[in-house]
GUBA-191462 format. One record per residue (C-alpha): residue in one letter; x, y, z. Coordinates in steps of 0.001 Angstrom, whole numbers, plus 500000, padded with zeros to 6 digits. Example, Ala and Ser with C-alpha at 12.3 -4.5 7.8 and 13.67 -1.06 7.14 Angstrom:
2
A512300495500507800
S513670498940507140
END
This chain:
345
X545195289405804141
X545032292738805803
X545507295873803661
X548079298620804779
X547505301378802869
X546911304600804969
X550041305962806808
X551166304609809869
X552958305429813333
X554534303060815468
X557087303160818945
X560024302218819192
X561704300670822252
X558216302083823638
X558913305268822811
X556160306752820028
X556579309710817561
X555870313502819246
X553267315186816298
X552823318440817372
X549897318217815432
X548082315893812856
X549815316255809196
X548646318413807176
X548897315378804407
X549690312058805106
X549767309970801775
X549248306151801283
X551928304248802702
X553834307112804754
X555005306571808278
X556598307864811081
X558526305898813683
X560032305712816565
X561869308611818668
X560661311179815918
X559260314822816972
X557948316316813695
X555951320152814081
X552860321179812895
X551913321747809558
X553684318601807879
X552980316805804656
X554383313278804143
X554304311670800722
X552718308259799588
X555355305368801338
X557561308200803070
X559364307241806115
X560971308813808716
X562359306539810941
X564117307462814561
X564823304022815982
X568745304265817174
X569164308008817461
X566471310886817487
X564816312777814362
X563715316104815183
X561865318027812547
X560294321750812556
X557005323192811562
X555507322987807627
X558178320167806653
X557484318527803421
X558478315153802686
X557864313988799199
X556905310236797623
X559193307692798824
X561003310411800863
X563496308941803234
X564564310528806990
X566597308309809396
X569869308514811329
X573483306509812193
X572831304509814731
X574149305752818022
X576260308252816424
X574336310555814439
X570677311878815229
X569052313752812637
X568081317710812574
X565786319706810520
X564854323077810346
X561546325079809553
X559865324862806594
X562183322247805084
X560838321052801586
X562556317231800477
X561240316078797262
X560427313026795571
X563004309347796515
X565512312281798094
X567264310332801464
X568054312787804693
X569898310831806771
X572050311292809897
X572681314714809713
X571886318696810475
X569680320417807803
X569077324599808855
X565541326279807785
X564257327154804627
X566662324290803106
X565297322845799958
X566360319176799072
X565436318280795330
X564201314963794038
X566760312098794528
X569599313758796700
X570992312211799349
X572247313726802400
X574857311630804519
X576041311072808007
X576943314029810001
X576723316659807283
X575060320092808247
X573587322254805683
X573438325770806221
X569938327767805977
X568460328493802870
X570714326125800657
X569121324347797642
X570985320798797006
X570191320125793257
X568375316858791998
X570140313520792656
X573474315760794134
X575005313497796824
X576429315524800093
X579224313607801637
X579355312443804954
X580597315278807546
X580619318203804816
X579458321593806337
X577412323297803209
X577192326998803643
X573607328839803493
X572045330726800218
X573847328357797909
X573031326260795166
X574626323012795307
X575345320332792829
X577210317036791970
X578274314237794167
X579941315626796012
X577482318317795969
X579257321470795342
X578347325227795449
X577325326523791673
X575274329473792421
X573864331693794966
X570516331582796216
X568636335061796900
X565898335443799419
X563821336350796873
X564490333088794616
X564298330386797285
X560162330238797556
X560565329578793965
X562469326073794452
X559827325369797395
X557011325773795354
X558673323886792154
X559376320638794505
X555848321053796309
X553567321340793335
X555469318445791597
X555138315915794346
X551478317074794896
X550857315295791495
X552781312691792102
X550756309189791847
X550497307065794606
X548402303417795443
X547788300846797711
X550931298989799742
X550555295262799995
X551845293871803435
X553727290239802870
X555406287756805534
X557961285202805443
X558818283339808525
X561923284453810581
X561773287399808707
X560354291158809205
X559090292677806530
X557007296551807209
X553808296560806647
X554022299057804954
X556897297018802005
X554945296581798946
X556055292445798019
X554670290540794846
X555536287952792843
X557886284734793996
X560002286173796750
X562127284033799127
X563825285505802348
X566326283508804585
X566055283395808384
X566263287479809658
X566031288784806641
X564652292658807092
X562688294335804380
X561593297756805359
X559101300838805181
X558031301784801660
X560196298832800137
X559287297499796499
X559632293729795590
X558601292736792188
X559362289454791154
X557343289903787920
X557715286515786070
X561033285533787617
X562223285237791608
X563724287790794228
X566153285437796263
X567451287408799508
X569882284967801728
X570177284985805653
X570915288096807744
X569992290416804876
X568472293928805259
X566646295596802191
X566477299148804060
X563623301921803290
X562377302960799789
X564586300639797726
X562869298899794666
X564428295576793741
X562796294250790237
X562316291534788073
X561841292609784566
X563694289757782386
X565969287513785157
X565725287092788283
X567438289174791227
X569997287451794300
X570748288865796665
X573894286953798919
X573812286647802674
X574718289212805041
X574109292030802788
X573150295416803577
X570864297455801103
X570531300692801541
X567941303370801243
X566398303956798114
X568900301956796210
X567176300592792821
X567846297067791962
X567132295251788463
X567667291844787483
X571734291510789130
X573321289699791399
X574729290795794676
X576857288166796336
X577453287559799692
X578742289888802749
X578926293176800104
X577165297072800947
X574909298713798291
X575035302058799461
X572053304879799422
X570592305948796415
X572828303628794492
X571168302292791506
X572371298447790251
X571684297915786679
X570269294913784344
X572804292636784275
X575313293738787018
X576868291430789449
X578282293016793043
X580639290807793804
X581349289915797440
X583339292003800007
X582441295409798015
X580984298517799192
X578952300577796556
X578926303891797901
X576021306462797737
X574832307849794704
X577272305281792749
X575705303622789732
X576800300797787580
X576450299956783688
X574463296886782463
X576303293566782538
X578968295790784738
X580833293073787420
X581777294847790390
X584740293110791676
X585427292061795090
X587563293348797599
X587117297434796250
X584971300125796943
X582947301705793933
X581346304544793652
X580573307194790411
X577772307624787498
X579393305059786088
X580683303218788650
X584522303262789343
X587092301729791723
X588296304763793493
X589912302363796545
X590688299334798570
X588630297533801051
X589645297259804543
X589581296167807862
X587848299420809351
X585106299623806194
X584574295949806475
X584477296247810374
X581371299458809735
X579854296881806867
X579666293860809606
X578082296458812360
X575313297602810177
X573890294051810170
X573099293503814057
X571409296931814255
X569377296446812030
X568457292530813251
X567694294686816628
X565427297124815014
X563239294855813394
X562573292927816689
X561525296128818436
X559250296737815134
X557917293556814351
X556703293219818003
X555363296736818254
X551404297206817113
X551401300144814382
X548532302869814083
X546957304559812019
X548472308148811328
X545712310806810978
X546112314135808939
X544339317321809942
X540999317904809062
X540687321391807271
END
């Protein structure tokens, strides 16, 4: 079996990624992909992604992008922009939005669709930034939503670069393990092990983590395990229902989630938990062990809470998500991936 473990780069719709130079780092696992221009002077964490397959990623010079790092966009709808000397720490998602320079994005924060961060903001570890928000500059932000707390001066902001960019300097990394099922795509850059069963079109993508330990990982037809999430077995198994969209960096752990339901980013699905069907989990939200999410809501909070109905236009999004991504991982499956070099200093 071949061995994936140095960082990648691969086209999409035969268009490749625009380095304005080699990375400065470029850790196990990390790749870049697609319609992405990234400047010079970047450093990409073990299993980072940034991923520009339906809209454009543009990124300035000396970006950092820490472990399991996520960048991607909406679609159509939303391309992602980001400034100069843009620091994202460890598991934090950017996706589908407008971050100005100097912008510091701490460990675990998630950035969502068509946001736009003003230069020189700091959004605080595992803050969530709702979709469309406009986030002034020289701010500290925090909570989900992620809301102003303090001023940032000019003076204090290399301080939260440096903190986020020594830390994931340190951070351990190892080698990704590339794993097939027919019908199915799975990155070669997904880290898969144990007894794992996919349906026909299943999608597991870049940076993904599949441990079935002792038990099984059951995903059903049409299902899409997006970038960075970790799905494991520690003492039952996990199932995962057809037609079921997992977001970024979403953590899964021995629970169900049933058929035709939306885990959103950065969600985290405890021991126990069942998501039933016809739910959206939305970003950031986390549930309590043995929690049952029930169907036909949409839950979101640290502990998770109904806060409304389902309906026709969420479902409608929820349904969409599913062909895209189908469509992305024929382009990528049938697209040879290369090796991504860093600089030589």
């Amino acid at each position: 079996m071949a061995e994936y473990s140095h960082p990648l780069c691969a086209a999409y719709n035969g268009v490749s990624p625009d380095l304005k130079s080699a990375p400065a780092f470029a850790g196990e696992g990390a790749a870049v992909l697609g319609r992405t221009t990234l400047g010079t002077g970047a450093w990409l964490g073990a299993w980072s992604v940034i991923r520009a397959d339906g809209h454009v990623v543009t990124i300035g010079d000396d970006f950092h992008l820490g472990v399991h790092g996520t960048v991607h966009i909406a679609h159509e709808e939303y391309p992602t922009h980001i400034g100069d000397r843009v620091t994202v720490g460890n598991g934090a998602v950017v996706h589908a939005c407008t971050v100005g320079d100097g912008c510091v994005i701490e460990r675990e924060a998630v950035i969502l669709d068509g946001a736009t961060i003003g230069a020189g903001a700091v959004i605080s570890a595992g803050s969530v930034v709702f979709p469309r928000s406009e986030l002034e500059g020289g701010w500290l932000y925090a909570g989900s939503p992620a809301k102003p707390v303090a001023q940032v001066s000019g003076s204090e902001l290399p301080g939260h670069h440096q903190k986020i960019r020594i830390g994931d300097e340190k951070a351990p990394q190892g080698a990704a393990k590339p794993h097939s099922e027919p019908g199915c795509f799975v990155a070669p850059t997904a880290w898969v092990t144990g007894l794992v069963e996919a349906g026909e079109g299943v999608g597991i993508w870049y940076g993904c983590k599949l441990d079935a330990g002792e038990h099984r990982i059951t995903i059903g037809a049409g299902s899409n395990v997006q970038d960075n999430s970790i799905i494991t077995c520690n003492a039952a198994p996990v199932t995962i229902g057809s037609d079921v969209t997992i977001g970024h960096n979403v953590t899964l752990t021995d629970c169900v989630v049933e058929p035709g339901s939306l885990v959103g980013i950065g969600a985290i699905i405890a021991p126990g938990s069942t998501v039933e069907s016809d739910v959206l989990v939305a970003a950031g939200a986390q549930s309590e062990r043995g929690q049952r999410l029930t169907s036909g809501h949409v839950w979101a909070g640290r502990p998770a809470r109904v806060i409304g109905p389902m309906d026709d236009l969420k479902r409608m999004i929820m349904r969409a998500t599913l062909p895209h991504y189908r469509d992305y991982a024929q382009h990528f499956r049938a697209t040879p991936h290369q090796p991504l070099t860093q600089r030589e200093d």
